[in-house]
N, C-alpha and C positions, 0 to 999 in steps of 0.2 A: 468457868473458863477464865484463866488469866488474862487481864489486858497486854496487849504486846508494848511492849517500849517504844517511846517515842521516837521516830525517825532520825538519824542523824540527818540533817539539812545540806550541810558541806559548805561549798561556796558559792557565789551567788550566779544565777543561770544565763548563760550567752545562748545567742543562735549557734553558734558554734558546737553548743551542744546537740543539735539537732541535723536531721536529717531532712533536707526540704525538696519536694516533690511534686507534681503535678497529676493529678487525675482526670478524665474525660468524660463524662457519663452524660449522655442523650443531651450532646453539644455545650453540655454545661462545665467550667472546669474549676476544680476544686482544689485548693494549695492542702496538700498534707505536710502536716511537720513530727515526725517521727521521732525519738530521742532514743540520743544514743544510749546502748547498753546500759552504762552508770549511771545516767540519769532515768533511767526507766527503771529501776531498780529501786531507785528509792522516790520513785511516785507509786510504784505498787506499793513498798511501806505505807506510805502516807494514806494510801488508800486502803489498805488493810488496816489502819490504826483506826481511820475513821471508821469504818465499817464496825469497826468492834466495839465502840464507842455510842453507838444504835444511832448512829447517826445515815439516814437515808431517803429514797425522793417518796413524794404523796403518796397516794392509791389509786391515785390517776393516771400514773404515768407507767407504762410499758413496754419503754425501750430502755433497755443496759440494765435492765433489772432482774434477778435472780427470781426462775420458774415463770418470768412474763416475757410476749413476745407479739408479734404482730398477729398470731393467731388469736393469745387472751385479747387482745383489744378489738379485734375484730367481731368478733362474738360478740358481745354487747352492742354494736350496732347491727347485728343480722334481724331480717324481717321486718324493719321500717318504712316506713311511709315516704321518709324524705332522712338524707344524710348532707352533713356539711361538711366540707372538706376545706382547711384553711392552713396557709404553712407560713410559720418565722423564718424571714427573710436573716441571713448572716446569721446565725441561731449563733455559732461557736465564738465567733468575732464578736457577735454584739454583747458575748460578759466579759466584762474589763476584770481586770486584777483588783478593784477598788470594791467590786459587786461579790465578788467570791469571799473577801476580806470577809464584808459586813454580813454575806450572809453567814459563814462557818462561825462570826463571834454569836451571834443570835441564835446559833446551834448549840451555843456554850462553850465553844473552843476558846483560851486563853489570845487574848490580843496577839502578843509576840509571837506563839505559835502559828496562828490561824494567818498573819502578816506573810510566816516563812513558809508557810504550804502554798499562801495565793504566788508566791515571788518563787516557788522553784517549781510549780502547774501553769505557770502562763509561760507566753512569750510575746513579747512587744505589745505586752499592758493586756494581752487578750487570751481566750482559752483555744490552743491549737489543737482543730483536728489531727489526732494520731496519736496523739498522749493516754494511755489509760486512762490515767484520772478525768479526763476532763467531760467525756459522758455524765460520770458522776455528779462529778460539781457542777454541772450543767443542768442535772437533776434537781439539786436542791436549790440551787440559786433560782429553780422555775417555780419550784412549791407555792408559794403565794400566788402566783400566776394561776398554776391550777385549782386552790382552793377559792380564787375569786370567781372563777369562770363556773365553776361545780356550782359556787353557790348564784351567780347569774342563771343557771341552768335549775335548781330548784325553784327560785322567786318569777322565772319570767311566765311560766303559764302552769299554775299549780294543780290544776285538772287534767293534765299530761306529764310522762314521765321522761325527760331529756339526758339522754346519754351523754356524757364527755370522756373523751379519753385524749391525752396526749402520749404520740413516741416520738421522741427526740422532738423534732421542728414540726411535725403534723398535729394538729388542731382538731379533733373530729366530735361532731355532734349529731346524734341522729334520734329522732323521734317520730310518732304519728304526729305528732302537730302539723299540720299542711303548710302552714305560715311560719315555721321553724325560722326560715332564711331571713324573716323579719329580724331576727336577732343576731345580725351581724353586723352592723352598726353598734351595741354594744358590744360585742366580744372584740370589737377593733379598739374601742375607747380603754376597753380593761387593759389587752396586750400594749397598748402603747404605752399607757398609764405604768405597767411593769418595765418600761426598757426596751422593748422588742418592737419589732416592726413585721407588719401582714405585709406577705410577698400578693399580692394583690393579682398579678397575672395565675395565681396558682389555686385561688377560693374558686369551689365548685357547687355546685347545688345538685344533689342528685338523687333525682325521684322513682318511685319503684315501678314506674311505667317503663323505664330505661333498664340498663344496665349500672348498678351501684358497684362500685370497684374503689376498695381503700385499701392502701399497705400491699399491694401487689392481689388483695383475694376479692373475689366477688361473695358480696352479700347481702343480695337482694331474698333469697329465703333463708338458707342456712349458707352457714362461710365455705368457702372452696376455692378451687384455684382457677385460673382461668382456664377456657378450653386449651387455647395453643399451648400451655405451659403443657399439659397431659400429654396433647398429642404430641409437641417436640420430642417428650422426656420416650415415646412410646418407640419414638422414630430411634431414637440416638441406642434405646437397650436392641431394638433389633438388629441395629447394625454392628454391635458391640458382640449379640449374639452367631452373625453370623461368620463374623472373625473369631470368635471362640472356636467354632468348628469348625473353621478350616484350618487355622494354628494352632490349637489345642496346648504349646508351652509355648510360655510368653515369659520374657523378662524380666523380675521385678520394680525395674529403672524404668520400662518404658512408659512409650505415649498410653499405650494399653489400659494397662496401671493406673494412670492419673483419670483417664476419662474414666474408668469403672470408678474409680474411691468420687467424683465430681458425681455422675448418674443416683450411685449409693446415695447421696447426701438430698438428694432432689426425691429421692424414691423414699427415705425418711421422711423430709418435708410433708410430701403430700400424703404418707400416713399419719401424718400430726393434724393433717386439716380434714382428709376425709379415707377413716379408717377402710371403706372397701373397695376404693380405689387404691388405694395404699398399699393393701393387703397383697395386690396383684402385682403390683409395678415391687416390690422386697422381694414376692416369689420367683421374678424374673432375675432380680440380680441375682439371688440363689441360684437357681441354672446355669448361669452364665459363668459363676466360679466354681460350678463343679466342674465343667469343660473345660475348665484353662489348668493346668500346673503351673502356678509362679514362681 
């Protein structure tokens, strides 16, 4: 397969170019910086050049990553004894344009190159939520992060075998070792040691007496979704089903429309986590668009 051409750069990037926004999620609020059209067009370049390049994040990481998701990560910590839950405080913020540099040249990208991908993927020295690229580069610039912590996780008790997985800013380890949580005093010296910082209000300890819950799934035996998530998803098709039939044609524009293709997506989900629960919540949305003409 051809390497693609290297990106044209153009000129160099303002806020101006971006689109700045605010988000709200469980009190917490999150500056998105979205870029405009022409510049998000050639950070996908940049991003498809690197990609081609085989340049990409550890085997630890499974978020923004092709065929990985919160479901493969979650697996590997189902049926433990005790899981650790720990999250990088400012994850996106805290890679400068200086850190993305140095890590793409260690990738083997040319200085001048690697200089003009960090200065047209940042914004104000930092990597913005909302950028395509910056998942990625967010990826790699953790790589060492996560092969230090994997191998804190071999050496700390070599009689048991310690799971690590990072998605995006979550931290998670989980093992039979009882005393596991004893090793987060190093896993704090590593993370700092890399540049990051533990959101400290957000480390959890959680043992299989409780309920274990990482990445939105429970797994405490085998991975699954939480109860209310089911029962919501069970609520929202009934009610979906029983305006099917008393409307029977519905308009392709409407609110209709969006809640079923939203339910559809949720009713995938939880066939990806747990096929026969799944099995039943697809055969429903089936029903429900037989009864409608759109």
């Amino acid at each position: 397969m051809e390497t693609p051409v290297r990106p044209d750069f153009g000129e160099d990037v303002k806020t101006s170019d971006y689109r700045i926004y605010r988000l709200e999620h469980n009190g917490k609020v999150r500056e998105i910086a979205e870029p405009k059209p022409e510049l998000k067009k050639k950070q996908k370049q940049i991003l498809h050049w690197l990609c081609s390049r085989g340049i990409g994040a550890s085997k630890y990481a499974h978020g923004f990553v092709r065929g990985k998701s919160t479901v493969t990560a979650a697996k590997l910590h189902a049926g433990k004894n005790v899981v650790v839950k720990m999250d990088i405080k400012d994850f996106f913020p805290s890679i400068s344009k200086q850190r993305v540099l140095h890590t793409l040249m260690k990738e083997g990208v040319e200085k001048q190159i690697a200089k003009k991908i960090a200065e047209t993927c940042t914004l104000n020295n930092y990597l913005p939520q909302g950028a395509p690229t910056s998942p990625f580069l967010a990826n790699i610039v953790s790589k060492q992060l996560d092969y230090r912590l994997a191998g804190l996780c071999r050496s700390w008790a070599p009689t048991f075998k310690i799971h690590y997985t990072r998605y995006a800013d979550d931290l998670i380890f989980s093992s039979n070792l009882r005393k596991l949580n004893h090793m987060i005093p190093a896993i704090m010296r590593i993370v700092e040691q890399e540049g990051f910082k533990v959101n400290h209000a957000k480390t959890r300890v959680l043992r299989n007496s409780n309920r274990q819950k990482i990445l939105g799934l429970v797994v405490n035996d085998k991975v699954n979704v939480k109860r209310d998530y089911w029962r919501n998803l069970r609520a929202e098709l009934h009610q979906l089903k029983l305006k099917a039939q008393r409307e029977r044609r519905i308009p392709s524009d409407s609110l209709f429309t969006d809640r079923l293709a939203e339910v559809t997506g949720k009713a995938a989900y939880v066939f990806g986590v747990n096929r026969e629960r799944g099995k039943q919540f697809m055969r429903e949305v089936k029903e429900i668009k037989k009864l409608v003409i759109v």
